[in-house]
Backbone as CSV, one residue per row, in Angstrom:
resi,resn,N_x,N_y,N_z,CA_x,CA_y,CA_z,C_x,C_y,C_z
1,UNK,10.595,-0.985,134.931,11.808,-0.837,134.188,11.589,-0.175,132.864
2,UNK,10.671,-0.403,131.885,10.199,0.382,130.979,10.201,1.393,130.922
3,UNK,9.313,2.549,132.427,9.311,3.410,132.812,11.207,4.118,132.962
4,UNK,11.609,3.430,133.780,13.023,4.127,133.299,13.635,4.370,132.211
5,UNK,13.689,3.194,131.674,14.384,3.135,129.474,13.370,4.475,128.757
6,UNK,12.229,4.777,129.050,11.847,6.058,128.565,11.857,7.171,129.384
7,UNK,12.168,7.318,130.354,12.721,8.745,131.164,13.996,9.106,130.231
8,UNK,15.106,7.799,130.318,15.938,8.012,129.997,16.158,8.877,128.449
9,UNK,15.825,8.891,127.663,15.569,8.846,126.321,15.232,10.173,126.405
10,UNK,14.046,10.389,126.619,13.638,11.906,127.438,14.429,12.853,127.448
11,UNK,15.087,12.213,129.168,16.301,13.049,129.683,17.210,13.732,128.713
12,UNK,18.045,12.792,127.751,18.594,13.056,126.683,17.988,14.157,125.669
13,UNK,16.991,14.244,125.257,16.077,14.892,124.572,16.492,16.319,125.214
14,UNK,15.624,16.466,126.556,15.528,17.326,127.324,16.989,18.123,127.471
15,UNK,17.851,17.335,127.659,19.284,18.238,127.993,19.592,18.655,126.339
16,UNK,19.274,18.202,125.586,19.854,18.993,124.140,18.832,19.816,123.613
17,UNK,17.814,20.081,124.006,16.993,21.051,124.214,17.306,22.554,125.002
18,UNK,18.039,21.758,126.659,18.374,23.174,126.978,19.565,23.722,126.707
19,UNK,20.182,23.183,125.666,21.999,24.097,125.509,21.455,24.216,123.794
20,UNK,20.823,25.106,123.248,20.339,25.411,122.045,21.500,26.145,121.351
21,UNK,22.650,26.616,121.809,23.531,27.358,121.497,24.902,26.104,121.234
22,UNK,25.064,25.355,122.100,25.955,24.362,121.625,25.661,23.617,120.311
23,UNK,23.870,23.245,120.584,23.830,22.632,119.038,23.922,23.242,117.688
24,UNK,23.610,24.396,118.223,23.886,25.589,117.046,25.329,25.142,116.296
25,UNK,26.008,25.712,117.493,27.651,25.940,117.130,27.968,24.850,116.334
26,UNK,27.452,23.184,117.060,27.773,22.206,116.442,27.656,22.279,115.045
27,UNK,26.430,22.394,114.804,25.810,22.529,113.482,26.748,23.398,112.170
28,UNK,26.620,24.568,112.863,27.768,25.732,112.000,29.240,24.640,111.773
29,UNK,29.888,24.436,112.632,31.071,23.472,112.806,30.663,23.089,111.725
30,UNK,30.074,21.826,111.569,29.331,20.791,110.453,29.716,21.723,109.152
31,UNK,29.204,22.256,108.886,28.850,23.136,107.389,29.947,23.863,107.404
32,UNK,30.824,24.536,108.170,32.209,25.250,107.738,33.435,23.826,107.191
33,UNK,33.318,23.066,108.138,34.135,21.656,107.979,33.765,20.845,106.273
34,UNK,32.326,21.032,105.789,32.063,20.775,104.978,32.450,21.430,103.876
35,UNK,32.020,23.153,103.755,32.432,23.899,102.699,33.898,23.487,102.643
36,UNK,34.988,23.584,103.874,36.027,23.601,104.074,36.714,22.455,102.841
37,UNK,36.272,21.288,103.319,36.501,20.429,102.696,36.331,20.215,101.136
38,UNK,35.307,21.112,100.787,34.642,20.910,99.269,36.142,21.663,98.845
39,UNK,36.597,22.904,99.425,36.672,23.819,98.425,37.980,23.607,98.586
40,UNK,39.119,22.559,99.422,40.171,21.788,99.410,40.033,20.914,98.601
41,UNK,39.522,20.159,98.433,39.220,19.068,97.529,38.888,19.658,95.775
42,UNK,38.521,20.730,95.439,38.366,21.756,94.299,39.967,22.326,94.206
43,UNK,40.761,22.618,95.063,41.739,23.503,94.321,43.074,22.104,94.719
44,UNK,42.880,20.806,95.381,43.774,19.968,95.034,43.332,19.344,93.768
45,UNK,41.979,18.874,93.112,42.284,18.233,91.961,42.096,19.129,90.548
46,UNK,42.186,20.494,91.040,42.087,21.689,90.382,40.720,21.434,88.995
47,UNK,39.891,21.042,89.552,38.934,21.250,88.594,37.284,21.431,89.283
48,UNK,36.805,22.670,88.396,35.361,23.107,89.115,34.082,22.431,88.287
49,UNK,33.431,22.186,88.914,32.544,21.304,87.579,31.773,22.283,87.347
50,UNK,31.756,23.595,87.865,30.722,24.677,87.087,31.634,25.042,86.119
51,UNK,32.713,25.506,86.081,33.590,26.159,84.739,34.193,24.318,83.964
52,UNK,33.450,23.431,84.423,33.559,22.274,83.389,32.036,22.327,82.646
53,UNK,31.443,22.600,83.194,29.722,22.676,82.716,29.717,23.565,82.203
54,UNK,30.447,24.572,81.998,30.470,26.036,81.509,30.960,25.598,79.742
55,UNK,32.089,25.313,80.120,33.027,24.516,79.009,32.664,24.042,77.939
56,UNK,31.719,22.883,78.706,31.116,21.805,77.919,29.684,22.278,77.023
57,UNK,29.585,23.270,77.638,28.088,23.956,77.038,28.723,25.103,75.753
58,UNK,29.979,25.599,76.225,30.167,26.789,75.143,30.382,25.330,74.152
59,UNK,31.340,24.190,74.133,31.855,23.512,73.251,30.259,22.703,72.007
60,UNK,29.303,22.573,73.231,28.332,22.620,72.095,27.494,22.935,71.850
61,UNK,27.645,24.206,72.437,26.793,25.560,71.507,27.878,25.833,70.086
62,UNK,29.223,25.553,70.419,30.351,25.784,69.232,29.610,24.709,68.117
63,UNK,29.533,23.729,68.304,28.821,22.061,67.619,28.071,22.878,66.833
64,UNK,27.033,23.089,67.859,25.603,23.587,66.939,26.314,24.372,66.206
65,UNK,26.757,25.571,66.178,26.906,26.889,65.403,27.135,25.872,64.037
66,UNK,28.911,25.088,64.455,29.175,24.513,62.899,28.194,23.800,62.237
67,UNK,27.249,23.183,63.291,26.418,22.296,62.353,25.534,22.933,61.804
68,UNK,24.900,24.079,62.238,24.169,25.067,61.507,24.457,25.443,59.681
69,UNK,26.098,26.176,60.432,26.645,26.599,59.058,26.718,25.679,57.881
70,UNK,27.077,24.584,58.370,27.278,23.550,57.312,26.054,23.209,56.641
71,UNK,24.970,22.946,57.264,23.300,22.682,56.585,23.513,23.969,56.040
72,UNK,23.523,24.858,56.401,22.955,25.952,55.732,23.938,26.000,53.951
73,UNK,25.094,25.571,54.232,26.007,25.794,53.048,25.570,24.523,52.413
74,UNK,25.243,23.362,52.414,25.100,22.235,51.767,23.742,22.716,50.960
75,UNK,22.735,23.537,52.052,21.009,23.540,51.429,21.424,24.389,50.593
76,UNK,22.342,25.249,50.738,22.813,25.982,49.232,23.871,26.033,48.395
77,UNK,24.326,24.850,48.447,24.996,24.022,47.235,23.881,23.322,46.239
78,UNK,22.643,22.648,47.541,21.983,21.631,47.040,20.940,22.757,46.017
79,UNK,20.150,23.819,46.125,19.716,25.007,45.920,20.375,25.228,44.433
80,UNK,21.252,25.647,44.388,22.430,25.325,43.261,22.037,24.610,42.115
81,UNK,22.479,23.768,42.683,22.548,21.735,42.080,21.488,21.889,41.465
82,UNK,19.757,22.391,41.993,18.713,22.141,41.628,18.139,23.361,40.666
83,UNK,18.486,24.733,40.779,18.508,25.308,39.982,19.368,25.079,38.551
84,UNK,20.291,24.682,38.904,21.392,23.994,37.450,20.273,23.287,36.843
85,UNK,19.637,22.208,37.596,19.360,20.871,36.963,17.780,21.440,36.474
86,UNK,17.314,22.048,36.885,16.329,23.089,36.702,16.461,23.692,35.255
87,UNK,17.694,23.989,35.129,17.853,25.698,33.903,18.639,24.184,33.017
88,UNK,18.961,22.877,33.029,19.271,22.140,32.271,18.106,21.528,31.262
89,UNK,17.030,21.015,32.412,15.795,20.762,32.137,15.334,21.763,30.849
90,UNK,14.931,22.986,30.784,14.656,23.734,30.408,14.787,23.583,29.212
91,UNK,16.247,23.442,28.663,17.103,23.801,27.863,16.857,22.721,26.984
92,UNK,16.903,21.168,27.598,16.142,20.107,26.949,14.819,19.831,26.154
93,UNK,13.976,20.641,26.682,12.786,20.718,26.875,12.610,21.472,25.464
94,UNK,13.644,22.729,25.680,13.530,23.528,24.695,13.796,22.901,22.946
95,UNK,14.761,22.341,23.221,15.860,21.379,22.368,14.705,20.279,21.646
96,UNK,13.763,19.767,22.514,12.794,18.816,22.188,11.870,19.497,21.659
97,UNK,11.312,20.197,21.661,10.350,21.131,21.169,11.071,21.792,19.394
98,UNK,12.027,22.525,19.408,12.776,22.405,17.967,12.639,21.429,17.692
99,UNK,13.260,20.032,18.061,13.410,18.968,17.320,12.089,18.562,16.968
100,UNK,11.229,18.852,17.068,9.335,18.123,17.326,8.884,18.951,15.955
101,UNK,9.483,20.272,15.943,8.932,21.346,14.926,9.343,21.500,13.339
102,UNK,10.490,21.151,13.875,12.065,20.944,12.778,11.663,19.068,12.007
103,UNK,11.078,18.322,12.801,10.657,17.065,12.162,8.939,16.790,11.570
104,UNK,8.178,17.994,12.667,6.829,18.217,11.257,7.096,18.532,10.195
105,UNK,8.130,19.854,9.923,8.418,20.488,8.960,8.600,19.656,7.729
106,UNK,9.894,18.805,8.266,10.723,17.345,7.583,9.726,16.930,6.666
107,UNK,8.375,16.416,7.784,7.335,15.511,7.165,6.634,16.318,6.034
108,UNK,6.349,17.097,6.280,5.184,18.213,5.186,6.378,18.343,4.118
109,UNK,7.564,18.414,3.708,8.082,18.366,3.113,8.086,16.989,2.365
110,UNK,8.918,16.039,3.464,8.678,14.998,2.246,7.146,14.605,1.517
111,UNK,6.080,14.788,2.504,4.966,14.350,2.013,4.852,15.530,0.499
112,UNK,4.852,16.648,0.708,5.221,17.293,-0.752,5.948,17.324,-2.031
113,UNK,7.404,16.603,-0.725,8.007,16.086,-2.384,7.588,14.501,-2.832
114,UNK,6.972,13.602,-2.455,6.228,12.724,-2.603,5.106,12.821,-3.627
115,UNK,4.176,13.407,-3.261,3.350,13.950,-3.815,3.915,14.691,-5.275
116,UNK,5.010,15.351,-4.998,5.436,15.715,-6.475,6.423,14.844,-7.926
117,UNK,6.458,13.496,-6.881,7.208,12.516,-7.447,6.105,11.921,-8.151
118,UNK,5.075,11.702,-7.128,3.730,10.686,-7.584,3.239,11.200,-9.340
119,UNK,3.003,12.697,-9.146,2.738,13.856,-10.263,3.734,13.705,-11.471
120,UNK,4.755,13.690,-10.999,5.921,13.304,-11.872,5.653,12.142,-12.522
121,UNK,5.501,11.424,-12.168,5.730,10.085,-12.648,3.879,9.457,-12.980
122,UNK,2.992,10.836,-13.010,2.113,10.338,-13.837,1.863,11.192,-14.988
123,UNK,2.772,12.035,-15.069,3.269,13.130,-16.385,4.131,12.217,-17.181
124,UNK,4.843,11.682,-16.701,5.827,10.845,-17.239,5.123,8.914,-17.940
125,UNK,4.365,8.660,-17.530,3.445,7.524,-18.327,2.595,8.307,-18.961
126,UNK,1.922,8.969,-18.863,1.175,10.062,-19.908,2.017,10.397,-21.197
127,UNK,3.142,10.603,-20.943,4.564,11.217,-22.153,4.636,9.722,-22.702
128,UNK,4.608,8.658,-22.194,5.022,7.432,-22.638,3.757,6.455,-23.660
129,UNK,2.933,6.977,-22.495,1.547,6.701,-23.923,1.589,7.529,-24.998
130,UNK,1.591,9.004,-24.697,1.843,9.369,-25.900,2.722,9.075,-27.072
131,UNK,3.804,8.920,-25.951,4.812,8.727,-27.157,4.356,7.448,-27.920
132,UNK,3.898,6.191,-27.251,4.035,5.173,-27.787,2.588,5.184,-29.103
133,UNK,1.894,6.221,-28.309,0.202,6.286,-29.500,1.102,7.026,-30.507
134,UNK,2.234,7.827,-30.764,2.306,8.805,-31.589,3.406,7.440,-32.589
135,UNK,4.231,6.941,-32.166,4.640,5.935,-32.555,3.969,4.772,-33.344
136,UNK,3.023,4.585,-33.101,1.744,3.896,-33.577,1.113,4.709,-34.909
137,UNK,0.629,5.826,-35.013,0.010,6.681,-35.843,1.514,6.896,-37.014
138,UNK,2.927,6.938,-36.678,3.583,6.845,-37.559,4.001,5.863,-38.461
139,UNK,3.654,4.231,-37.431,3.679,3.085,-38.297,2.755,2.783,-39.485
140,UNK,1.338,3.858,-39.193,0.577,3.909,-40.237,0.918,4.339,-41.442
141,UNK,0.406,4.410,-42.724,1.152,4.266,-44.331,0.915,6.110,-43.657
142,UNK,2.005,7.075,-44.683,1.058,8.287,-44.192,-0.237,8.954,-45.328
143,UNK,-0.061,9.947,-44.967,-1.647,9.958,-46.465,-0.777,10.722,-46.939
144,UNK,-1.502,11.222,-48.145,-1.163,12.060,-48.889,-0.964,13.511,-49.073
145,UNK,-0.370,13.908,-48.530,-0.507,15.846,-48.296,0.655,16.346,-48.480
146,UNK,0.237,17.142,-49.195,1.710,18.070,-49.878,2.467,18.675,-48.911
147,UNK,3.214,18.989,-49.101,3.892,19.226,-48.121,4.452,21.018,-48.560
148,UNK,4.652,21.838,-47.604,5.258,23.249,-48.208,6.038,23.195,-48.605
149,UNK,6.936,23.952,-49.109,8.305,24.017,-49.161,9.165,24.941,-48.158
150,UNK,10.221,24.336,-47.539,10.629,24.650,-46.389,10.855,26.546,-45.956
151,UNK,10.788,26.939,-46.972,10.763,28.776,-47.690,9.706,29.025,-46.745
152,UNK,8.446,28.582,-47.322,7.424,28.851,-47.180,7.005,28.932,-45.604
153,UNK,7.434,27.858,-44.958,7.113,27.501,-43.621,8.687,28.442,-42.721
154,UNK,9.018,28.886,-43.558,9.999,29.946,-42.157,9.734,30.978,-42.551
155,UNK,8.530,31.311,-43.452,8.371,33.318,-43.818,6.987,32.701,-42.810
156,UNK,6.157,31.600,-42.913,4.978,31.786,-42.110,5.082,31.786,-40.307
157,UNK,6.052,31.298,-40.450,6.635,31.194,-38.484,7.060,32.190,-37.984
158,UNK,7.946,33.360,-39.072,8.067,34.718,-39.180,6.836,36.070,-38.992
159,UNK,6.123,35.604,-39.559,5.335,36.083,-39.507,4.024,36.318,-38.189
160,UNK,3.896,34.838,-38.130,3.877,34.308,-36.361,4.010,35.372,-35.065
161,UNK,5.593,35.390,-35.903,5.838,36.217,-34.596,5.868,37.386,-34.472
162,UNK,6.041,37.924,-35.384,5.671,39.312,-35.681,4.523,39.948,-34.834
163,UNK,3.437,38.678,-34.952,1.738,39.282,-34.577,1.752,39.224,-33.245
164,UNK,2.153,38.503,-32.803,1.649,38.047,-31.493,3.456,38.343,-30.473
C-alpha cells in the first residue's frame, strides 16, 4: 500500500510535467491577475507610493535647504555679534590704556606738586626763623652808627644804578 500512496504522488508530478504549456499559461494568468489588481487598487484609492516617496523626499530635501539657509544666516548674525563684541573689546581696551597713561601722568604730577609744597614750606620756616632771628637782633639795644641823611642815600642808590 505504501507503494501505491507514492506512485500516486508521482503520477501527479508526472502529468504536470507533461502539459508544460498549461502551467505556463497558469502562471502568466497569476501575474496579469496580479498586476491587474495592483494597478485597480492604485487608481481606486488614487494614490502611488512612488510619486508619495517622490513627494516626501522633494519635501525634505525642501527641510534641509531651509535648514541650511537658516544656520547659515544665524552663523552670520552670530559672525556679526562677535565682530561687534570684538571691535567693542578693542575700544575698551583702548579706553583702559588712556585711562592707565592719563593716571601716571596724574601721579608724576601730584608727586611734583608735592614735592613743591614740601620746598615751599621749607622756604617758608626758613623765612620764619629768619624772621623771628631778625626780630631778636632788633630787641637788642641798637649800637651806635650814624646814620646818612636820607639825600645822601637816594643820590647813592642813583648812582647804583647808573653802573650796573
Amino acid at each position: 500500500m505504501l507503494d501505491l500512496a507514492a506512485d500516486t504522488r508521482s503520477n501527479s508530478l508526472l502529468r504536470l510535467g507533461a502539459q508544460p504549456i498549461a502551467l505556463t499559461a497558469a502562471a502568466l494568468f497569476l501575474l496579469i491577475a496580479g498586476a491587474t489588481s495592483i494597478a485597480i487598487w492604485r487608481a481606486y484609492t488614487g494614490a502611488a507610493p512612488e510619486t508619495d516617496r517622490v513627494v516626501v523626499a522633494r519635501q525634505l530635501q525642501a527641510r534641509t535647504a531651509q535648514a541650511s539657509e537658516q544656520l547659515v544666516e544665524k552663523t552670520r548674525g552670530l559672525e556679526a555679534t562677535q565682530q561687534e563684541s570684538i571691535d567693542q573689546l578693542q575700544v575698551v581696551q583702548d579706553q583702559l590704556q588712556t585711562m592707565k597713561r592719563l593716571m601716571a601722568a596724574q601721579q608724576a604730577d601730584t608727586k611734583r606738586l608735592s614735592e613743591q609744597v614740601a620746598s615751599l614750606n621749607e622756604s617758608i620756616e626758613g623765612l620764619r626763623q629768619s624772621f623771628a632771628s631778625a626780630r631778636a637782633t632788633e630787641a637788642e639795644p641798637p649800637s651806635v652808627t650814624r646814620r646818612k641823611p636820607a639825600r645822601h642815600r637816594v643820590q647813592a642808590s642813583a648812582r647804583k644804578r647808573s653802573r650796573g
